[in-house]
C-alpha positions as CSV (number, residue, x, y, z in Angstrom):
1,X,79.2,54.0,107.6
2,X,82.3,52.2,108.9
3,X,83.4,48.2,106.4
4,X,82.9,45.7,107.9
5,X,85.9,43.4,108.2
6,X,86.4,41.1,105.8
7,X,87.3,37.8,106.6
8,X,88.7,34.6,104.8
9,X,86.0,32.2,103.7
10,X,85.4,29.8,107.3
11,X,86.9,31.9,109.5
12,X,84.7,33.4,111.8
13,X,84.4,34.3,115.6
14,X,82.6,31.0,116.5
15,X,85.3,28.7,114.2
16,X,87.3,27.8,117.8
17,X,84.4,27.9,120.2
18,X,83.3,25.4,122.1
19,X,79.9,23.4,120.9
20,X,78.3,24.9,123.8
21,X,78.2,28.6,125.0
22,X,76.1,29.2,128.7
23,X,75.8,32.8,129.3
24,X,76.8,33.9,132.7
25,X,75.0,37.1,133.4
26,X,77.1,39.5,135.4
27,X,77.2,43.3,136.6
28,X,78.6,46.0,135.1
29,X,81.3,45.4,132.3
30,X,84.5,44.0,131.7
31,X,86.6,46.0,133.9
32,X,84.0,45.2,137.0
33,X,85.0,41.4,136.7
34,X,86.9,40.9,139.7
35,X,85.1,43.1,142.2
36,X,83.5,41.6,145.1
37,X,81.7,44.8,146.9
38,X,78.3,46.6,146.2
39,X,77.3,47.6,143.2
40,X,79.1,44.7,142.0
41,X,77.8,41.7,143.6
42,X,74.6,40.0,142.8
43,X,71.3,39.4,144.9
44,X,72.5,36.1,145.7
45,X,75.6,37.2,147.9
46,X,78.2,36.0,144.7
47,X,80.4,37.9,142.4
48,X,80.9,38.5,138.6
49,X,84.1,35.6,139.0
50,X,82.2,33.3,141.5
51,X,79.3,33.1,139.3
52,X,81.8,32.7,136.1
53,X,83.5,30.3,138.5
54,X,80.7,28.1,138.9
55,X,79.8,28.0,135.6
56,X,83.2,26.6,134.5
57,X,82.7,23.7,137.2
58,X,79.5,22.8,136.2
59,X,81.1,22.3,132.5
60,X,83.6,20.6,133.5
61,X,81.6,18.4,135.5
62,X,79.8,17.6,131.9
């Protein structure tokens, strides 16, 4: 069994985020972020980055 990191008392992966977190379900994985062709593009006609897109406005908008 691998350790676990240790890290300094307070820090932790959530210590900069923002006070709210929207998931933005998209296909495939990282490296299929910017692809705008089939398998990549949702039901909806939008991509991984136009859906990511929009959820950025829509915060921003807040």
């Amino acid at each position: 069994m691998a350790a676990q990191p240790v890290r300094p008392p307070g820090m932790g992966p959530r210590l900069h985020a923002p006070s709210r977190i929207e998931p933005v379900p998209i296909l495939g994985g990282h490296a299929d972020y910017f692809r705008e062709a089939a398998p990549f593009v949702h039901p909806d006609g939008r991509s991984n980055l136009d859906r990511t897109a929009a959820a950025v406005r829509n915060w921003l908008a807040l």
